[in-house]
C-alpha positions in Angstrom: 136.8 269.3 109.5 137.8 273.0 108.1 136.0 275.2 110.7 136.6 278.9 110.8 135.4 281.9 113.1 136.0 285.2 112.0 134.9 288.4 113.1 131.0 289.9 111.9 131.4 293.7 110.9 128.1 296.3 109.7 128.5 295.0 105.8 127.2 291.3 107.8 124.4 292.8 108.9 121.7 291.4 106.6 123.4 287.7 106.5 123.5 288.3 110.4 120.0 288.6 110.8 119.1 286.0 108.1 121.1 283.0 109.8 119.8 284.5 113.3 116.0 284.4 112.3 116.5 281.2 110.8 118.4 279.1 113.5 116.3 280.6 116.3 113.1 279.6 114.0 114.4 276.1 113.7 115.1 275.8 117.3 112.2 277.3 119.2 108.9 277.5 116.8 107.7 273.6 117.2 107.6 275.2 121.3 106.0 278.3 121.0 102.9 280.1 119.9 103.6 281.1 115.7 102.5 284.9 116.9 104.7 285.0 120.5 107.8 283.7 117.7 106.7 286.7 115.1 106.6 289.8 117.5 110.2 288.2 119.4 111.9 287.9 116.0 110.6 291.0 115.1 111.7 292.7 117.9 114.9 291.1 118.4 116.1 290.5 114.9 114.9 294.2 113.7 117.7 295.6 111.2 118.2 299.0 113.4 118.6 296.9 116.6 120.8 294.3 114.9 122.8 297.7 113.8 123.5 299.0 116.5 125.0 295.8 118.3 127.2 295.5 115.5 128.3 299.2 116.7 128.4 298.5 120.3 132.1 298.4 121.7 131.5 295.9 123.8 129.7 293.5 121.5 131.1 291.4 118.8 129.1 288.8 116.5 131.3 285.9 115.3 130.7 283.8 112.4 131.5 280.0 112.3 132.3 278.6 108.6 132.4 274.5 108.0 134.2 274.2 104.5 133.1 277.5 103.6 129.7 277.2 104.2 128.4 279.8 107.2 127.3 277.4 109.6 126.4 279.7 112.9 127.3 282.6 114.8 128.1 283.7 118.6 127.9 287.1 120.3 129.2 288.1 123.3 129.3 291.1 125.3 131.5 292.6 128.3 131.2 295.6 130.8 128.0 297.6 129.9 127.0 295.7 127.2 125.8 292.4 129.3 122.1 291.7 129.5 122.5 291.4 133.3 124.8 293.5 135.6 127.5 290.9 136.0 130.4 292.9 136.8 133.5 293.4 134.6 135.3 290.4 135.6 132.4 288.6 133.3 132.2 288.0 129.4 128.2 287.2 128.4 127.9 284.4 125.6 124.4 286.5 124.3 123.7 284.1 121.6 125.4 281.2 120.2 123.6 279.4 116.7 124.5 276.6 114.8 122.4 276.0 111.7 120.7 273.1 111.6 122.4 271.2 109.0 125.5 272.1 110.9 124.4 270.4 114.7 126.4 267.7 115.9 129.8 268.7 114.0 131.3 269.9 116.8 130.7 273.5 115.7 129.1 274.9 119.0 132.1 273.2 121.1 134.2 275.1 118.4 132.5 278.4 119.2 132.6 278.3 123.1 136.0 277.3 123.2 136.7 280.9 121.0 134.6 282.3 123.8 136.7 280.8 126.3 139.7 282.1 124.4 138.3 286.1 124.3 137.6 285.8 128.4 141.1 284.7 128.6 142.5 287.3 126.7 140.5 289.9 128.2 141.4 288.5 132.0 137.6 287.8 132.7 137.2 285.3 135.8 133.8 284.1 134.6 131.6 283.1 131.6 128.2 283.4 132.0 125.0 283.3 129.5 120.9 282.3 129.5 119.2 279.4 128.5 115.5 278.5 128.4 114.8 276.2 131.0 113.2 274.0 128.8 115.9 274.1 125.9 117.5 270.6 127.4 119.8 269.9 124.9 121.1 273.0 125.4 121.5 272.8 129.2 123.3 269.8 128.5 125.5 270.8 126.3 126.9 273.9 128.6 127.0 271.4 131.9 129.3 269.4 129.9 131.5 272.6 129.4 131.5 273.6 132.9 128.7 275.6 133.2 126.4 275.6 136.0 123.0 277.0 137.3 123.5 280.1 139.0 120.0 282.1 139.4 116.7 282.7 136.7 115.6 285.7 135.1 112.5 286.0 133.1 112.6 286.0 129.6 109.4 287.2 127.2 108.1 285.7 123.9 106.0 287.6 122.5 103.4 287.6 125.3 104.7 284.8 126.8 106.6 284.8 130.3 109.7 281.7 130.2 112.2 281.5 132.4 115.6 281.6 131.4 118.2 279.6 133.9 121.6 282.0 133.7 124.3 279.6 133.7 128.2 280.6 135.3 131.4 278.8 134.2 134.6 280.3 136.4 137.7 281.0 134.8 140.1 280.9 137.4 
């Protein structure tokens, strides 16, 4: 397998939100309400937001490529720049989407282990991220890299209340 991950800059912007729309559709719309998953793509997908994470210094999108085909992304965030006040011994995996053509080729493993590299580099002591309670596979997947449950927060689509679990890996 030829995987690679390299770094998402503005000029990404509108394939950023494409793939993110897409694999978030794929994953989630068979679960909720067609207008709760319009008014949270929307919102969350919206070019101007999407902009300004790509300009936030403590963000960075990733792209993973399979044989030169874009196959996901990841985005993480330290300091300031974390959806919850973790401290700055913490680096957030925000979002991390593999396209579903792309599932089951290791490609998510692929893109958690280059998260596990940036904490590293950065001297972070913990990895941390949210997960919809009822997103299973998902769970799975990050307690088979280490990752456990830690607390809840709530999480809205659209008008509908969920509950995120906020799952902690330590680095140390």
């Amino acid at each position: 397998m030829t995987a690679t991950i390299r770094k998402c800059d503005i000029q990404d912007l509108k394939t950023l939100r494409d793939i993110g729309i897409e694999t978030f559709n794929d994953t989630f719309a068979a679960q909720n309400k067609p207008e709760n998953m319009r008014a949270y793509l929307a919102k969350a997908f919206d070019e101007k937001k999407l902009q300004q994470e790509l300009n936030t210094p403590n963000s960075s999108f990733f792209f993973i490529s399979h044989n030169n085909q874009l196959a996901g992304f990841l985005k993480v965030n330290v300091g300031t720049a974390q959806s919850e006040p973790m401290g700055d011994n913490s680096l957030e995996v925000e979002r991390i989407y593999v396209r579903r053509s792309f599932k089951r080729m290791g490609l998510g493993k692929k893109l958690m282990n280059y998260a596990f590299e940036l904490a590293e580099q950065q001297h972070k002591t913990k990895i941390w991220l949210g997960v919809w309670e009822k997103n299973t596979s998902a769970v799975l997947f990050y307690e088979q890299q280490g990752f456990v449950l830690t607390d809840k927060h709530s999480f809205w689509m659209g008008d509908d209340e969920q509950i995120d679990w906020i799952m902690t890996k330590s680095l140390t």
